[in-house]
N, C-alpha and C positions, 0 to 999 in steps of 0.2 A: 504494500500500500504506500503510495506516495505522500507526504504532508506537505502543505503550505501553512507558511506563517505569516498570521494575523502581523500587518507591520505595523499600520495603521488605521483610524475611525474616524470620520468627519462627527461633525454636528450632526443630530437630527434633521433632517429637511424635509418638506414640504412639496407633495409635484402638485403641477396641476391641478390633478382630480384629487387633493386635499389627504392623499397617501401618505405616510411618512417612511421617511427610508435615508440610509445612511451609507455613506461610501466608504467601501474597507479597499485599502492598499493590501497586496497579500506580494510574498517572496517566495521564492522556491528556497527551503535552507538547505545548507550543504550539502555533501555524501560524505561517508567515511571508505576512502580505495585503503590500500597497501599498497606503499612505497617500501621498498628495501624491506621489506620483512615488519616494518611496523605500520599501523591502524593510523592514519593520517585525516584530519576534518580538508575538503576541497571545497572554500566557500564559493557559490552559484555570483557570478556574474553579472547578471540579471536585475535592470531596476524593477523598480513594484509595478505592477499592475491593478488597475481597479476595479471593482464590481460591486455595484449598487444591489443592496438585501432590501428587501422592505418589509416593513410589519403589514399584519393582515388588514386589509382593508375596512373601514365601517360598515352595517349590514343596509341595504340597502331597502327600500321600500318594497319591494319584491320578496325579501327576504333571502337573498343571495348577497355576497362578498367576497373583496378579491382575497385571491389566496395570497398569504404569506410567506414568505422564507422563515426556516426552522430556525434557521440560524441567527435571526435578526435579535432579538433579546439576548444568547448567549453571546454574541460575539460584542453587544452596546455594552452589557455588563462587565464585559473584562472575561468572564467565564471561562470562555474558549480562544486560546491563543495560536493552536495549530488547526488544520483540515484536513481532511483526507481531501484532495483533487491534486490536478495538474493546471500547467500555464500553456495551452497549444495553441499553436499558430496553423494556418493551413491556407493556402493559395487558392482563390476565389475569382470567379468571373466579377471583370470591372466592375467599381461603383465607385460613388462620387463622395467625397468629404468636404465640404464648401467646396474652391474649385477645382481641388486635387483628385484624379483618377487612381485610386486602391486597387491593387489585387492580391492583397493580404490580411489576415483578420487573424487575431490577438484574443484568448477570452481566461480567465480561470473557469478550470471544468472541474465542478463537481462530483465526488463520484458516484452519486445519484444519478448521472445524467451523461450527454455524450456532446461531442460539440454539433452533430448534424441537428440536434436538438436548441440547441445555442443559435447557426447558423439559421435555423428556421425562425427563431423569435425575432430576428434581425432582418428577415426579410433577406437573407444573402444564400447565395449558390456556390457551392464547391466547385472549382478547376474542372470542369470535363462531367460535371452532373447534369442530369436535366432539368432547368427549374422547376420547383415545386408551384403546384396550381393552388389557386386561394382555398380551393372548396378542401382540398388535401389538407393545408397545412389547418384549418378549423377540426377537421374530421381528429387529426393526431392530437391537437391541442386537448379535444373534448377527452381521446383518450388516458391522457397526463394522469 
């Protein structure tokens, strides 16, 4: 199992639709190789990357709300300092960042989850996939 570490927490914030949710910095920490016959720390290279948790949504007139990440009270409390996920990158058909053309995307994967999963919430397409059609990615979503 891989961990990442908690590096950092923003503030609580506020989107939009009146959610709260907070931005965690997270690090891949070390490995331990052997060098020369002894157990050696090789720290990771790698600046932080970030991923917004949010707590559960209010209920709604309906009586439905949005789901929340498990993780959002342990990780504001200090609780949980490491994770089980990864940092993966994976090369993507074009898209746009203000006026920059992307063909690489960056995410913390949990290990609940997979980045085609990630890649889907973002609207983006894998290097050589077929894009995903709206009514699909609703169908998988409902599946979640």
């Amino acid at each position: 199992m891989k961990l990442l570490k908690v590096h950092s927490v923003s503030e609580v914030k506020v989107s939009s639709d009146s959610r709260n949710y907070i931005t965690v910095q997270f690090t891949q920490p070390g490995e331990m190789v052997e060098v020369e016959g002894k157990k050696v720390l090789v720290e990771s290279n790698r600046n932080p990357i970030g991923r917004n948790l949010w707590e559960q949504g209010p209920e709604q007139p309906d009586g439905s709300f949005s789901k929340g990440d498990a993780l959002y009270q342990k990780v504001l409390s200090k609780e949980t300092k490491f994770v089980a996920g990864t940092v993966e990158t994976v090369e993507t058909e074009p898209y746009q960042i203000g006026d920059r053309e992307v063909t690489t995307f960056s995410a913390v994967v949990f290990s609940n989850e997979t980045m085609s999963q990630i890649l889907k919430r973002q609207g983006l397409t894998r290097k050589g996939e077929a894009p995903v059609i709206v009514e699909e990615l609703e169908q998988a979503n409902a599946a979640d």
